[in-house]
PAKOL-833178 format. One line per 3 residues: number of its first residue (from 1); their letters; for each residue x, y, z of C-alpha. Coordinates in Angstrom, 1 decimal. Each point is the difference from the previous one (the first is absolute). Last residue first. Layout:
% PAKOL-833178
NUM = A = X,Y,Z | ...
% end
This chain:
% PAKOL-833178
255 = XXX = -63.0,-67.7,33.4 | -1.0,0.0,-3.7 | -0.3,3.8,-0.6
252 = XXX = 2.3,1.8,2.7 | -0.8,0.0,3.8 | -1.7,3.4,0.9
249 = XXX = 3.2,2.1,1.9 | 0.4,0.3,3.2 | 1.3,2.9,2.5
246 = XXX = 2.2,-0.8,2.5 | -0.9,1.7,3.5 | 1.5,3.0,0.7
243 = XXX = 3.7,0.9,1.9 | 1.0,3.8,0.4 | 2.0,1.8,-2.5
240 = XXX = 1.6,3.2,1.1 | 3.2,-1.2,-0.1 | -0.3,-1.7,-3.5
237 = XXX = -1.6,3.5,-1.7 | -2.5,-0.8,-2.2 | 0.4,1.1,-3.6
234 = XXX = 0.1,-3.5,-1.6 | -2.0,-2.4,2.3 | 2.5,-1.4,3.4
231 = XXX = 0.2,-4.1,-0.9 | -0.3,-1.4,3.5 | 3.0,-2.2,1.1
228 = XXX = 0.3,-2.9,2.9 | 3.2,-0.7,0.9 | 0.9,-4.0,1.2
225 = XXX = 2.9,-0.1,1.4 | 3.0,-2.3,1.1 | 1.4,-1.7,3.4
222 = XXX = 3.0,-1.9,1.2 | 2.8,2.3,-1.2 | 3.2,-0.6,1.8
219 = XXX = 1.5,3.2,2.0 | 2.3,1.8,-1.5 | 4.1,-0.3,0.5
216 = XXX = 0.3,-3.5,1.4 | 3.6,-1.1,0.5 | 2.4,-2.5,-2.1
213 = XXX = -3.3,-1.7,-1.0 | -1.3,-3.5,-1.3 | -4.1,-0.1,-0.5
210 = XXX = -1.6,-2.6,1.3 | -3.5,0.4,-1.4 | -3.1,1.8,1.1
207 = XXX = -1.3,-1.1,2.5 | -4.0,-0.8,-0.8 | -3.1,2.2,1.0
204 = XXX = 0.5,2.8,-2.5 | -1.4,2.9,0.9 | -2.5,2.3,-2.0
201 = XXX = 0.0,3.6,0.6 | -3.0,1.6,-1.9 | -0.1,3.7,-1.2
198 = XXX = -3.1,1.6,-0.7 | -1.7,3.4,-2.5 | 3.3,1.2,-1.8
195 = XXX = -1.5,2.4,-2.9 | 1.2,-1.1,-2.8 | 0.7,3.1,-3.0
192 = XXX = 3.2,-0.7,-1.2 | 1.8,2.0,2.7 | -1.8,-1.7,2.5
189 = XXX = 1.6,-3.3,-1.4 | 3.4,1.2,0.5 | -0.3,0.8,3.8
186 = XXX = -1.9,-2.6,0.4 | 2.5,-2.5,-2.1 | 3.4,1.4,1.8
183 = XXX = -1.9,-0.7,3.7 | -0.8,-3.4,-0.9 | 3.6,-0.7,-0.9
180 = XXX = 1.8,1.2,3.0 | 3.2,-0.4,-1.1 | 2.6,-0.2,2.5
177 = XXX = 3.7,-0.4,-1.9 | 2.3,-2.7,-0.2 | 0.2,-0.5,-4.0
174 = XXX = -3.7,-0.6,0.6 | -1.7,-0.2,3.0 | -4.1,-0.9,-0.1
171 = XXX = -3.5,1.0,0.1 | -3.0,-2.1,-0.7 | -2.7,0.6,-2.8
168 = XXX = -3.6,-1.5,-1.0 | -2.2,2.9,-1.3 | -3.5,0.2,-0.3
165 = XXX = -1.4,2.5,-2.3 | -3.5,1.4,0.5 | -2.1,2.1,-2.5
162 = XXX = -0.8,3.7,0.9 | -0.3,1.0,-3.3 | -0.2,-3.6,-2.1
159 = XXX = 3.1,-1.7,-0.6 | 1.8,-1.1,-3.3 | 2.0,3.5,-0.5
156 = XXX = 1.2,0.0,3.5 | 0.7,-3.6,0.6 | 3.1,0.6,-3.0
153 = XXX = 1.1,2.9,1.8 | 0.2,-1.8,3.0 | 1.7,-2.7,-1.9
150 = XXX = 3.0,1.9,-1.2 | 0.5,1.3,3.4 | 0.1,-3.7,1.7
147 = XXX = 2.5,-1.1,-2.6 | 2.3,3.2,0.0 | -0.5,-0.2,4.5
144 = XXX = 1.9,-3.7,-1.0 | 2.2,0.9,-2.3 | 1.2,3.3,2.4
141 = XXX = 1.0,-2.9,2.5 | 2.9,-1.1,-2.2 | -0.1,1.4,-3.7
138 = XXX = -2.6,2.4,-1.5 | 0.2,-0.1,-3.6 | -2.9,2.6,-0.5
135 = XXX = -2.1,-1.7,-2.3 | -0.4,-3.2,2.4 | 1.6,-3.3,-1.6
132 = XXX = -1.7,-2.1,-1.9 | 3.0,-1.2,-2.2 | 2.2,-0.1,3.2
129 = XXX = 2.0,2.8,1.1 | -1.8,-0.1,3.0 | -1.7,-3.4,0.6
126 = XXX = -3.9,0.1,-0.2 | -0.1,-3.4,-2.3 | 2.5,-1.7,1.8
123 = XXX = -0.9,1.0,3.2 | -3.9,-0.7,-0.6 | 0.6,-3.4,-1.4
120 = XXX = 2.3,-1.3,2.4 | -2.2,1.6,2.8 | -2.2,-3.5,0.6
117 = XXX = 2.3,-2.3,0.6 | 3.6,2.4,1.1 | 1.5,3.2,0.2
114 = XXX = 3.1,1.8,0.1 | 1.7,1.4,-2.6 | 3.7,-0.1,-0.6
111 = XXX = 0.4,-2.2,-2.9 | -2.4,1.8,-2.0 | 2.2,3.3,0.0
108 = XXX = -2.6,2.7,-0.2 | -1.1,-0.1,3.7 | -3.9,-0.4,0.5
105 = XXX = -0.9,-2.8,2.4 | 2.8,1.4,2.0 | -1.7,3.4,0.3
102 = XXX = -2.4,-1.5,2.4 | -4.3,1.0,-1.2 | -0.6,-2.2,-3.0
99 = XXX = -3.5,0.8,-1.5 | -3.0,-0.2,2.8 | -2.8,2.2,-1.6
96 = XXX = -3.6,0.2,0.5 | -2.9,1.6,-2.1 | -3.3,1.1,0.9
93 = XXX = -3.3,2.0,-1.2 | 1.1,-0.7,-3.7 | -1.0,1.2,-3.0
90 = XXX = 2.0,3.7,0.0 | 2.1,-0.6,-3.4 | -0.7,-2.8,-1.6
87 = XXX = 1.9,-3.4,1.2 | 2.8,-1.7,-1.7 | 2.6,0.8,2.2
84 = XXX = 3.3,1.8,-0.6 | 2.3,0.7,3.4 | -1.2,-3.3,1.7
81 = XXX = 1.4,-2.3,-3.7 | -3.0,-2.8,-0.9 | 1.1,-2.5,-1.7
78 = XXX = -2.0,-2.3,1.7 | 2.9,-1.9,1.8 | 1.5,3.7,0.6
75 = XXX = -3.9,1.0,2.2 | -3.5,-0.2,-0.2 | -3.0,-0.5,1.6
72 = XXX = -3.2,2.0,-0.2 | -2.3,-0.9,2.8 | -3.9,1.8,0.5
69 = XXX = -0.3,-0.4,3.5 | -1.7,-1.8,2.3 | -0.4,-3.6,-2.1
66 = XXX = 2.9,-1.8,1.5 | -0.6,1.0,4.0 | 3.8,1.3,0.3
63 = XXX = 2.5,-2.2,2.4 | 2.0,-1.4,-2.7 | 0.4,3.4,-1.6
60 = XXX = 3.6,1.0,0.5 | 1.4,-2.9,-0.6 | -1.5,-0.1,-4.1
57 = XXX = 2.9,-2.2,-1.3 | 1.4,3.5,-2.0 | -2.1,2.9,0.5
54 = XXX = 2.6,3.0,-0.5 | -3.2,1.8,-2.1 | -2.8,-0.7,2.2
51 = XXX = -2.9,1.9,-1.9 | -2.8,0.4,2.4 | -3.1,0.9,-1.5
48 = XXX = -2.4,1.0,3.4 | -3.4,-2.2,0.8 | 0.4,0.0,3.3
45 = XXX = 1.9,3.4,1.8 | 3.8,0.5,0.0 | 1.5,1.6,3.4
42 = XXX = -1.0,-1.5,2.9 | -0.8,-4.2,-1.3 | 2.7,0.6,-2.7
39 = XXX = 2.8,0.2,3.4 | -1.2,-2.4,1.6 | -0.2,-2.6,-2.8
36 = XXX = 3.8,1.5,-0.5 | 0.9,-1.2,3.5 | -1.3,-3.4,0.0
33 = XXX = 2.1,-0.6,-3.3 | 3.2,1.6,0.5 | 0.6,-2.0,2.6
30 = XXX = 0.6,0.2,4.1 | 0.1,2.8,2.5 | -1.5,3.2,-0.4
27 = XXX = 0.0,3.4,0.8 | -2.5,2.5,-1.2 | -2.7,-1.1,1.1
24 = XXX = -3.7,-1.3,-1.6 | -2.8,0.5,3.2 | -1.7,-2.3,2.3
21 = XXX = 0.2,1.6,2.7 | -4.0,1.2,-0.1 | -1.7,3.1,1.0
18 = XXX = -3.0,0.4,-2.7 | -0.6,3.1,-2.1 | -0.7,3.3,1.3
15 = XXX = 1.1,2.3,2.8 | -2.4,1.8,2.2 | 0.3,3.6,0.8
12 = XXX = -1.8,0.7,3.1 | -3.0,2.6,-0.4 | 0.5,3.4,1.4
9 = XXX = -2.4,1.1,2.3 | -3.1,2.6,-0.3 | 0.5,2.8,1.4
6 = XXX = -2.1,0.7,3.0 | 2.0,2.4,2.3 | 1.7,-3.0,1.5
3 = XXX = 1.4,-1.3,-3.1 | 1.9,3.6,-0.5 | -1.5,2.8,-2.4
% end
């Protein structure tokens, strides 16, 4: 029965919410530390344990209201190693990692690595070959996926089903050759059970510096990422997985 034969008519579908621009994107230009406030704002709710395990002098969270979230700082300085923390397995809601990402921080001979202020102590202490050296001995470029692998698992065991892991990384050549960092720890961290729920590009505003070349083979790198992970439960399939909101646990006796 058509309209004109008395049928009633459809009603028009109206879309919720509020229409607003202001919304968190996925390019930006600037610091770490405007950008990662962003970036906790959309994906981690109030209230959440967040263990920063690469903490360091705290850049990251310079921009954070201090009292949002429930803060567990740590890294080297505090003896504490990214591949072996101290937490029980599934407490936290959140965890983020920014370990050494350029295979020069991490060559085996101490004379050639790279690095400087605050990476001394992470190079050293990450270097392959070194004392702390990843399990599997990966050299070159492969130290640096090693590191990033090793604490993925690591964030696995301490984080709540469906838990959020924030990921600092940038891509780089080594020994002449394109790799595409970001890409190598998706793909690896979906095997482990992450589910890849956002990607941020974050540019540097400065030059970098001069730099003296014979000829340019790959372009200069002038931006890194910020990956946001969702731990995938046990038994879920990680392409199937669609994102959910963080579930939280009761703060612990004396909180």
């Amino acid at each position: 029965m058509s309209e004109a034969e008395g049928a009633a008519p459809r009603a028009k579908r109206v879309q919720g919410g509020r229409a607003t621009a202001d919304v968190v994107m996925s390019a930006h230009a600037g610091g770490n530390a405007d950008l990662f406030a962003q970036i906790l704002a959309l994906h981690v709710p109030p209230g959440s344990r967040i263990a920063d395990v690469t903490f360091g002098q705290g850049v990251f969270w310079r921009q954070v209201p201090p009292g949002l979230y429930r803060v567990l700082p740590s890294d080297l300085a505090t003896g504490t190693d990214c591949r072996a923390l101290p937490y029980p397995a599934e407490s936290l809601e959140a965890l983020v990692l920014d370990p050494p990402y350029m295979e020069g921080l991490l060559r085996p001979k101490a004379g050639t690595r790279a690095g400087q202020g605050s990476h001394v102590a992470l190079r050293d202490y990450y270097a392959s070959g070194g004392e702390h050296a990843a399990p599997g001995g990966g050299r070159w470029h492969q130290a640096v996926v090693d590191l990033y692998l090793d604490a993925a698992r690591e964030a696995r065991r301490v984080l709540r089903d469906h838990g959020i892991l924030i990921v600092k990384c940038q891509d780089e050549v080594s020994a002449n050759r394109q790799e595409l960092t970001h890409v190598q720890i998706v793909t690896g961290f979906a095997e482990l059970g992450f589910y890849a729920r956002d990607l941020f590009v974050l540019v540097r505003n400065n030059r970098p510096g001069v730099a003296r070349l014979m000829r340019q083979v790959h372009a200069r790198k002038n931006h890194s990422y910020f990956l946001v992970f969702q731990k995938v439960p046990a038994g879920q399939v990680v392409a199937k997985y669609r994102s959910r909101e963080v579930p939280l646990a009761p703060p612990p006796d004396g909180e």
